[in-house]
C-alpha positions in Angstrom: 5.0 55.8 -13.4 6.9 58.0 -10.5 10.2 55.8 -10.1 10.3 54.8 -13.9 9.8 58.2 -14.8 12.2 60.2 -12.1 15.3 57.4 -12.7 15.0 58.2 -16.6 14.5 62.3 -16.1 17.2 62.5 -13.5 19.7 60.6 -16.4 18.5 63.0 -18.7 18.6 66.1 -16.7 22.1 65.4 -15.0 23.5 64.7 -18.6 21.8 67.8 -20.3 20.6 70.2 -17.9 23.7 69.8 -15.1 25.8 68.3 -16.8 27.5 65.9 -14.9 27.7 62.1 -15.0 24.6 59.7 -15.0 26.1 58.0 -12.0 26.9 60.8 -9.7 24.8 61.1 -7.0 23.4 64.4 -6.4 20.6 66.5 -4.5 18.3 67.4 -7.0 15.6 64.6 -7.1 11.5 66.2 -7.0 11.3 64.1 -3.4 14.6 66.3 -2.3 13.6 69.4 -3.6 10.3 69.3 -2.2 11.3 68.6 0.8 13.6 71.1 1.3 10.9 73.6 -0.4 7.6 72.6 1.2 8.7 70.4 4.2 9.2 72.8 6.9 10.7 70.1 9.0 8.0 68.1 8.4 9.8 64.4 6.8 6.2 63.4 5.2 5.8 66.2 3.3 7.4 65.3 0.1 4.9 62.1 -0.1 1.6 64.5 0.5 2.7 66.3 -3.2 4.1 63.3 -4.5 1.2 60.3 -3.5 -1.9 62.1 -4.6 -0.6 62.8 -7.8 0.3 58.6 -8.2 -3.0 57.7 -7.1 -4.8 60.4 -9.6 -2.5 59.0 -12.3 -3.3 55.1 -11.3 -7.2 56.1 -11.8 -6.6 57.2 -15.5 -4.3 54.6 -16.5 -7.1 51.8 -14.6 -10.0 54.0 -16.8 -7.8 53.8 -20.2 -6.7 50.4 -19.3 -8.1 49.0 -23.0 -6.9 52.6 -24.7 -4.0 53.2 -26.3 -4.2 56.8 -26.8 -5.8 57.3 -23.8 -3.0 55.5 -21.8 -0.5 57.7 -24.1 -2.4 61.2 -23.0 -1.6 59.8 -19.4 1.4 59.5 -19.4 2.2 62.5 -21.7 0.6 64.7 -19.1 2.2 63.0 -16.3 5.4 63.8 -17.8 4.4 67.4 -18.8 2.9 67.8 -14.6 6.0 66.5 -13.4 8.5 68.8 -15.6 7.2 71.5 -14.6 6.7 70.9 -11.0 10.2 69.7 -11.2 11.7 73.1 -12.9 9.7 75.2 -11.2 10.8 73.5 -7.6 14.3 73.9 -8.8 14.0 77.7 -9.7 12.7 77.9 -6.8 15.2 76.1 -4.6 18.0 78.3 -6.5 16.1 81.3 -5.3 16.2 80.0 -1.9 19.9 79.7 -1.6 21.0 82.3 -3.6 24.5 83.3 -1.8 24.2 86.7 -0.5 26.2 89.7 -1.9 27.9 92.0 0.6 
């Protein structure tokens, strides 16, 4: 669900929430911003947050495999999960370099 999900909320969110064009490249990916949040230096950070969450998700979607609604519930709260670590990453990267008022 990750790549599906993070190409079709980064079109949304550079559209809406940045607005700036689809196809603009930018720094604002969950990968980036938990890297620069959480890494610490450390290059394999990003894929400690991000891996456990794909594998939890891959067990529900393998245990709702003959579920519609159950598959629907995973991937509603995958989306909901990843929103809100996205945003709150980003707040939180805003915070971080905040430019400094003399």
């Amino acid at each position: 669900i990750y790549p599906l999900w993070e190409v079709l909320f980064s079109t949304i969110r550079k559209v809406i929430y940045d607005r700036i064009s689809p196809f603009r490249s930018d720094d604002y990916h969950l990968h980036q911003l938990l890297f620069r949040n959480r890494a610490q230096g450390k290059g394999y950070m990003p894929v400690v947050f991000i891996l456990p969450a794909q594998v939890v998700t891959a067990f529900f979607v393998v245990l709702f495999r003959n579920n519609t609604s159950g598959l629907f519930w995973v991937i509603f709260i995958y989306i909901l999960l990843y929103c809100v670590v996205y945003f709150y990453e980003r707040r939180l990267d805003a915070l971080k370099n905040k430019p400094i008022k003399a």
